[in-house]
DOTOR-590598 format. One line per field, with one value per residue: residue number from 1; residue in three letters; y, z, x of N, C-alpha, C in turn. Coordinates in steps of 0.2 Angstrom, whole numbers. Example, Ala and Ser with C-alpha at 12.3 -4.5 7.8 and 13.67 -1.06 7.14 Angstrom:
! residues 2
k	[1 / 2]
r	[ALA / SER]
n.yy	[-28 / -11]
n.zz	[39 / 35]
n.xx	[66 / 64]
ca.yy	[-22 / -5]
ca.zz	[39 / 36]
ca.xx	[62 / 68]
c.yy	[-16 / 0]
c.zz	[39 / 39]
c.xx	[66 / 64]
//
This chain:
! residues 66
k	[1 / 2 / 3 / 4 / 5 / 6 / 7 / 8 / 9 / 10 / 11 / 12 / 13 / 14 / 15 / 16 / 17 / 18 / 19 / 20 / 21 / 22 / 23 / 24 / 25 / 26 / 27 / 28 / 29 / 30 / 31 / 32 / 33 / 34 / 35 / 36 / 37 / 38 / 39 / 40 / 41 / 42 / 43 / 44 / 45 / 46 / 47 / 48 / 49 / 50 / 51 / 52 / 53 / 54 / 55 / 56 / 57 / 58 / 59 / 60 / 61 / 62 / 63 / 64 / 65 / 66]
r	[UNK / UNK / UNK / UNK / UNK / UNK / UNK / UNK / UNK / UNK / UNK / UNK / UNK / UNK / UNK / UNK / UNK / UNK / UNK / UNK / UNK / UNK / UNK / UNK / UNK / UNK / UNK / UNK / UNK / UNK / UNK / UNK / UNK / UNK / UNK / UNK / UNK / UNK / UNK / UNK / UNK / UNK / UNK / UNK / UNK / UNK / UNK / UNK / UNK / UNK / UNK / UNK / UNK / UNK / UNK / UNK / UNK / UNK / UNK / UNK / UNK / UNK / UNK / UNK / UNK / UNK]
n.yy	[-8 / -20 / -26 / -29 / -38 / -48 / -48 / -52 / -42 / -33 / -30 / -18 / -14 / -25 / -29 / -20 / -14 / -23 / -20 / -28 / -22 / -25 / -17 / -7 / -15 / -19 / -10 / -5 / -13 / -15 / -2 / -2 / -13 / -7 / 3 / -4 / -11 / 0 / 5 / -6 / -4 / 7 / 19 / 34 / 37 / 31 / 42 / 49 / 36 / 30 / 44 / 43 / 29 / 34 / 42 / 34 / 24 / 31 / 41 / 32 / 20 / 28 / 30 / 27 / 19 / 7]
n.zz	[-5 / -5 / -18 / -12 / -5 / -12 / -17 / -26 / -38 / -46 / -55 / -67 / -65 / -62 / -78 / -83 / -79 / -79 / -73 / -65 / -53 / -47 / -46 / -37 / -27 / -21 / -18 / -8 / 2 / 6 / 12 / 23 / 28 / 31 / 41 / 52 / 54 / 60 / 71 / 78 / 81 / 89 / 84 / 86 / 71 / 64 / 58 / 48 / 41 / 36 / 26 / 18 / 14 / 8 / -2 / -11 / -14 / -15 / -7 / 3 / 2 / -3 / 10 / 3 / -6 / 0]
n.xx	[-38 / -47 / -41 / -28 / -32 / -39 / -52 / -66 / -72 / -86 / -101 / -98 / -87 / -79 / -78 / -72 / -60 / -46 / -34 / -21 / -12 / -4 / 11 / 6 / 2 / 11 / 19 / 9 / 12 / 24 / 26 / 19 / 25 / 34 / 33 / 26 / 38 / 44 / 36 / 38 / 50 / 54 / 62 / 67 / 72 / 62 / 50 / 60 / 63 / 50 / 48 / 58 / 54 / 42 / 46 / 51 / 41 / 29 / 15 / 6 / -7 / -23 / -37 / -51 / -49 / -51]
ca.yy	[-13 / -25 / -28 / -31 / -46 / -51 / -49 / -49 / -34 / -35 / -27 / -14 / -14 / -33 / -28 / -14 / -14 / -27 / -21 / -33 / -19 / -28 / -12 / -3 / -19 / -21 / -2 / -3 / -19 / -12 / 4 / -6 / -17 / -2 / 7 / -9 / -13 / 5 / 7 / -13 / -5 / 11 / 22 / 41 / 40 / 30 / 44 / 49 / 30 / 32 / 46 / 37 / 24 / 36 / 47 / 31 / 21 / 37 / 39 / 27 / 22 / 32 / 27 / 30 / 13 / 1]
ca.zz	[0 / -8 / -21 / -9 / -2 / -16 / -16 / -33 / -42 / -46 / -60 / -72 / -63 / -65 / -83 / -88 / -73 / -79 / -73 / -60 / -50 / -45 / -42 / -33 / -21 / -17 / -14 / -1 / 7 / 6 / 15 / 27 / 31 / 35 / 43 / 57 / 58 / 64 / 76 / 84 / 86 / 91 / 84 / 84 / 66 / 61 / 51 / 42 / 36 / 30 / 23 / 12 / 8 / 2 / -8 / -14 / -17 / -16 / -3 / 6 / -3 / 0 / 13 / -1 / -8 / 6]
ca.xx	[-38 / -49 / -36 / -25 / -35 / -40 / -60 / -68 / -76 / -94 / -104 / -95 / -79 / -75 / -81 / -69 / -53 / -43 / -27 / -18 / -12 / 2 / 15 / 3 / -1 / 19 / 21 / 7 / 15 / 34 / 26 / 14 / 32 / 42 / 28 / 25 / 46 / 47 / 34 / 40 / 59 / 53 / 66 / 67 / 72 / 57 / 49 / 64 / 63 / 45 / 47 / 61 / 52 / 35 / 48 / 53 / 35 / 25 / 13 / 4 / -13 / -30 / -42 / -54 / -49 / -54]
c.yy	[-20 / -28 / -33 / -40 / -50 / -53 / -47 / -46 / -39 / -28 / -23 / -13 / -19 / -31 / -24 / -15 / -20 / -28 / -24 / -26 / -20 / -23 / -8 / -8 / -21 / -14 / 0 / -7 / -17 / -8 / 2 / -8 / -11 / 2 / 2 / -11 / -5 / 7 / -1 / -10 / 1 / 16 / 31 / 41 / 37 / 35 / 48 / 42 / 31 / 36 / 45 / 35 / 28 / 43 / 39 / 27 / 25 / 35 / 34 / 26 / 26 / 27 / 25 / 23 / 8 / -3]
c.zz	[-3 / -16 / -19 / -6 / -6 / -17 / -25 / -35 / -46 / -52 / -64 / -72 / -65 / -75 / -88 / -84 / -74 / -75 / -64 / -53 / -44 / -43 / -37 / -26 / -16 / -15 / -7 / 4 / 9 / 12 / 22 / 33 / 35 / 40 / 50 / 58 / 61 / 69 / 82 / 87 / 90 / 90 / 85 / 77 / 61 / 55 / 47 / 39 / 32 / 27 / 18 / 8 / 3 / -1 / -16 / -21 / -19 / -9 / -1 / 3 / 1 / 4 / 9 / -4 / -7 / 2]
c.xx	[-41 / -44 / -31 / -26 / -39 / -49 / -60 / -74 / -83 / -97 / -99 / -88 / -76 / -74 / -74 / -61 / -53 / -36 / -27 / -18 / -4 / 8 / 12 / 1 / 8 / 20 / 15 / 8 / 20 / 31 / 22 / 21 / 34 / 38 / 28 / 33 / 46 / 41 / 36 / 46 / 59 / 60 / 66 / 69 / 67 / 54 / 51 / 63 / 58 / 46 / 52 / 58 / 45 / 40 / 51 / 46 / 30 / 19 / 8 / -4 / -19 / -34 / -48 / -56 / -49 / -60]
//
């Protein structure tokens, strides 16, 4: 998540993690999107869409990574 929002890394991490992340931040945006359009339309096929889109982006990032 701090990725996402663009906080910047501190000590060792700034240091060695250079990678941008850039696929990884549009695949939990995509999945974030489809996850908030389908609970506004309130569908019954809602999560067959997610589960589309996390076969497509894989699934949704860990809490782990906030």
């Amino acid at each position: 998540m701090s990725k996402l929002l663009n906080h910047v890394e501190r000590g060792i991490t700034a240091v060695y993690d250079r990678h941008s992340y850039d696929a990884e931040k549009r695949a939990a945006l995509d999945w974030w999107g489809v996850k908030l359009q389908a609970l506004l339309e309130h569908h019954e096929s809602s999560l067959l869409v997610l589960l589309a889109v996390a076969a497509v982006v894989g699934p949704p990032p860990a809490a782990a990574h906030e």
